[in-house]
N, C-alpha and C positions, 0 to 999 in steps of 0.2 A: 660717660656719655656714649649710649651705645647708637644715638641716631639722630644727627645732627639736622634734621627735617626739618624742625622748628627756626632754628640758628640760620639757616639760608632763608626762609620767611622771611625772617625780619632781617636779612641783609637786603634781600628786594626790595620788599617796604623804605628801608632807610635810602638806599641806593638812589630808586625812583622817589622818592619824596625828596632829594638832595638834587636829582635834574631838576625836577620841575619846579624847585626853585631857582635853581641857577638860571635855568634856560625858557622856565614858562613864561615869560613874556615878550618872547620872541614868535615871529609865525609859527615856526615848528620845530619840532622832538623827531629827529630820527626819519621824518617826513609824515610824520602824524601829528594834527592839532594837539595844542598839549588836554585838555580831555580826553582825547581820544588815546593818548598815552596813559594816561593815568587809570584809564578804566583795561587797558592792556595788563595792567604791572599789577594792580587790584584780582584781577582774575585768574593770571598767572598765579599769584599767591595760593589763589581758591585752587587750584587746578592742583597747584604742588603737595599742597596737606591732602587733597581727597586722595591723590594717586597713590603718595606713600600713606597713607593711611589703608588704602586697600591694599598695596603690594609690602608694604614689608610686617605687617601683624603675622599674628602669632593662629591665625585661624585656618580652616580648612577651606577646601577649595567650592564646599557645596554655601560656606559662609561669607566667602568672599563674594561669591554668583550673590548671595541676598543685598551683603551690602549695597553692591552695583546697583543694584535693583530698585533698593530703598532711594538708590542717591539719582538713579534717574526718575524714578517718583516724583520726589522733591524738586527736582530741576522742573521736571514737566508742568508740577503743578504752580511751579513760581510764574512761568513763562506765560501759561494760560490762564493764570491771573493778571500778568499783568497786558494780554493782549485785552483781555475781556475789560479793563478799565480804562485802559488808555487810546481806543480804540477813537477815530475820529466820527460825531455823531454822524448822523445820515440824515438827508435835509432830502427828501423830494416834493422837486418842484414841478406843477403840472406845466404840460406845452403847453402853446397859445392852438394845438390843432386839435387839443382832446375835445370834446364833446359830450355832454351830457348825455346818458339814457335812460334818462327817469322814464320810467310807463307810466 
């Protein structure tokens, strides 16, 4: 085992799935709703694999720049998807001072 990357993933994972059951049913984890923890320890995970994934490979430095690259792509386009969908609609409503001008 030359990179135990993986091994602390799923000790997070287990870790934080093991408060939030212990402790999710109380107001709060650490002073964050427990969602709000959950979606902490979820990301941290994502966070852990993409870093050692770019810092400890076996690639060059002009490959590692792409990877970055590709994974802010990815990120960017997650993000602008999901602003573009869950965006709240837009409702205008005319004043009671607008006024017609039909000719």
């Amino acid at each position: 085992m030359r990179q135990p990357v993986l091994y602390i993933a799923v000790a997070i994972l287990v870790i934080a799935t093991g408060i939030l059951l212990l402790f999710g049913g109380s107001g709060s984890i650490a002073g964050l709703a427990p969602a709000q923890f959950a979606n902490a320890a979820y990301l941290s995970i994502f966070a852990l694999l993409i870093g050692a994934s770019l810092a400890i490979g076996r690639h060059r430095v002009d490959a590692r720049l792409w990877h970055i690259a590709v994974w802010l792509a990815v990120f960017l386009a997650l993000a602008a998807g999901y602003r573009w969908f869950h965006q709240e609609p837009t409702v205008v409503v005319p004043s009671g001072n607008a006024r017609s001008t039909a000719i």
